[in-house]
C-alpha positions in Angstrom: -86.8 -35.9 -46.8 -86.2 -31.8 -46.6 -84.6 -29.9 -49.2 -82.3 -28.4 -49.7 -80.2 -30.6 -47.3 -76.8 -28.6 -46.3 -73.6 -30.0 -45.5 -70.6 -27.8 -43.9 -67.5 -28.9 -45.3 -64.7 -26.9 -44.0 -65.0 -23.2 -45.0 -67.8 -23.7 -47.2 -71.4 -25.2 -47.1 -72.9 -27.2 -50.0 -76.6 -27.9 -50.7 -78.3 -30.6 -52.5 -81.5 -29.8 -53.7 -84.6 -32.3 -55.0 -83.7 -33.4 -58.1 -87.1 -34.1 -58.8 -87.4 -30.3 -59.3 -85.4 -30.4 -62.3 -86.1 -31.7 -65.6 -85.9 -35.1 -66.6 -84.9 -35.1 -70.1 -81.2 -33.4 -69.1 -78.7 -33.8 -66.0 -79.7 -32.5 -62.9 -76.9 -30.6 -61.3 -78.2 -30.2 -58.4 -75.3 -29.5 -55.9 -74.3 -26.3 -55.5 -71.4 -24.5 -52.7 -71.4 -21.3 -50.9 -68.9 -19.6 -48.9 -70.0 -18.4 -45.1 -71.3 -14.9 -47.0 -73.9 -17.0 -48.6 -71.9 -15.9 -51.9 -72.8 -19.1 -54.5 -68.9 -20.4 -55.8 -70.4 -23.4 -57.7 -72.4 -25.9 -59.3 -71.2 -29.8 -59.1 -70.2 -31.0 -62.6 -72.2 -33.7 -64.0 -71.1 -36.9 -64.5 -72.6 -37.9 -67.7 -74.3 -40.9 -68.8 -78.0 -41.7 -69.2 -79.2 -37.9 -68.4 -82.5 -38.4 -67.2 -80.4 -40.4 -64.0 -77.8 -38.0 -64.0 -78.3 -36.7 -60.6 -77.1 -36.2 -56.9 -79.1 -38.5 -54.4 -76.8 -37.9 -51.2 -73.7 -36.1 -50.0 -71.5 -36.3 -47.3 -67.9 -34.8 -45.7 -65.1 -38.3 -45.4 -62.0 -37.8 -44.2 -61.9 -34.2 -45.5 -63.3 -35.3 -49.5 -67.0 -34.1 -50.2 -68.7 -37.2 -51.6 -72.0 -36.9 -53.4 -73.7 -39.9 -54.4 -75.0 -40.2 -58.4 -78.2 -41.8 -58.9 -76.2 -44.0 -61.7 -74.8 -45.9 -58.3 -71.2 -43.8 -58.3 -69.5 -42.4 -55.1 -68.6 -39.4 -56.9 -65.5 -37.3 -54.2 -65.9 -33.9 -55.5 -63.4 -31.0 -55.7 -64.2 -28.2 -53.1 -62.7 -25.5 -55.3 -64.6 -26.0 -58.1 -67.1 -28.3 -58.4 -65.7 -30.9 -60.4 -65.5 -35.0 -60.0 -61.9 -36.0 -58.9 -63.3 -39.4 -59.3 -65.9 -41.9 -59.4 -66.2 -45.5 -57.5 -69.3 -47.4 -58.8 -70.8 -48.8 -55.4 -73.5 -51.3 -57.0 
């Protein structure tokens, strides 16, 4: 897999980058959004929990909702404007 992969989502484009390259011992937040300037607007929240898996493995653009995937198993939808989890669906 190539990092970072990008993702437009309407009048934005996110990136997830390899959260290998982060440390291990604390959350990776390792989605971040720019506007069309390449001007950086955010970093994704983290969700919490065991921090060495606190990470984004996937994201994806449904039905208008960005949805990045945690390594903890949750279908995290993220808010566009800021960064932060609406919600969390565990999917295992």
């Amino acid at each position: 897999m190539e990092f970072p992969i990008v993702l437009p989502h309407n009048n934005i484009v996110i990136k997830l980058f390899n959260w290998m390259d982060y440390p291990s011992w604390k959350a990776a937040r390792n989605v971040e959004a720019y506007d069309k300037e390449g001007n950086k607007l955010w970093t994704i929240e983290s969700l919490g929990g065991i921090s060495s898996t606190d990470c984004y493995t996937n994201i994806s653009s449904k039905n208008g909702e960005i949805h990045a995937f945690n390594f903890q198993c949750y279908d995290c939808i993220i808010d566009e404007n800021n960064g932060k989890v609406i919600s969390s669906t565990f999917t295992k």
